[in-house]
C-alpha positions as a Markdown table, in Angstrom:
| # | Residue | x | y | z |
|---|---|---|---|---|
| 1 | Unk | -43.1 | 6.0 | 25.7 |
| 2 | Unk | -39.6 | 5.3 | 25.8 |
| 3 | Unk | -36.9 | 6.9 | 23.6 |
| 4 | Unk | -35.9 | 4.5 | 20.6 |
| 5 | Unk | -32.1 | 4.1 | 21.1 |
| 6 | Unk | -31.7 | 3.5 | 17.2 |
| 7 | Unk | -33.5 | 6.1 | 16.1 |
| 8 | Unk | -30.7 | 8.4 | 18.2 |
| 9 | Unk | -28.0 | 6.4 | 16.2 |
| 10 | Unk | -29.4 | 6.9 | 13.1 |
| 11 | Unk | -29.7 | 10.9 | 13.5 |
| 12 | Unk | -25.9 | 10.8 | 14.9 |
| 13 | Unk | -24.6 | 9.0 | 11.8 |
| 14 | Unk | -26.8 | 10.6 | 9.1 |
| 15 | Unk | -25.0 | 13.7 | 10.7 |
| 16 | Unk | -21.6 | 12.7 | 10.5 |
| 17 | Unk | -22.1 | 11.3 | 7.2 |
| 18 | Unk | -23.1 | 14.9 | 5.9 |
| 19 | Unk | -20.5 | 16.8 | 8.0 |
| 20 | Unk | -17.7 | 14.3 | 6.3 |
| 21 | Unk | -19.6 | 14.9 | 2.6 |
| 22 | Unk | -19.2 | 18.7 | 3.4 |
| 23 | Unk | -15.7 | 18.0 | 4.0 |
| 24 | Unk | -14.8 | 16.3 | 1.4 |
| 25 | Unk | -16.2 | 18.5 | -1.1 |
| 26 | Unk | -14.8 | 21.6 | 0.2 |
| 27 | Unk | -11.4 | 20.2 | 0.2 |
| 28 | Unk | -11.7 | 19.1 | -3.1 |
| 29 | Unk | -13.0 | 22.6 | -4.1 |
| 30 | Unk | -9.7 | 24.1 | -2.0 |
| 31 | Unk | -7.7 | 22.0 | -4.1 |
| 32 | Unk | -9.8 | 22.8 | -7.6 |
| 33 | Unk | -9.2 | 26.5 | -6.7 |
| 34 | Unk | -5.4 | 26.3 | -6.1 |
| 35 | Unk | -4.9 | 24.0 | -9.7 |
| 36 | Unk | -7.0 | 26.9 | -11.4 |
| 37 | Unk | -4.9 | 29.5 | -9.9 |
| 38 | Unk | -1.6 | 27.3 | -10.9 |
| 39 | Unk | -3.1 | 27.4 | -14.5 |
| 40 | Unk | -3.7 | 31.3 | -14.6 |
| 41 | Unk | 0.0 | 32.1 | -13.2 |
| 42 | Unk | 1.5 | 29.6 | -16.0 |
């Protein structure tokens, strides 16, 4: 039985999709947490 070529693609995309996701939320969190700490100085 032969290796399905797509199913490889599949599993390297749905990987970078989540490792992007992660990311983005965590950047967006960064930035979140330096507005809240902008608001608490003022």
């Amino acid at each position: 039985m032969r290796a399905n070529p797509y199913l490889f693609a599949a599993y390297f995309a749905t990987w970078t999709i989540h490792i992007t996701y992660l990311g983005i939320i965590a950047s967006r969190y960064a930035k979140l947490k330096r507005e809240v700490n902008d608001l608490k100085q003022d």
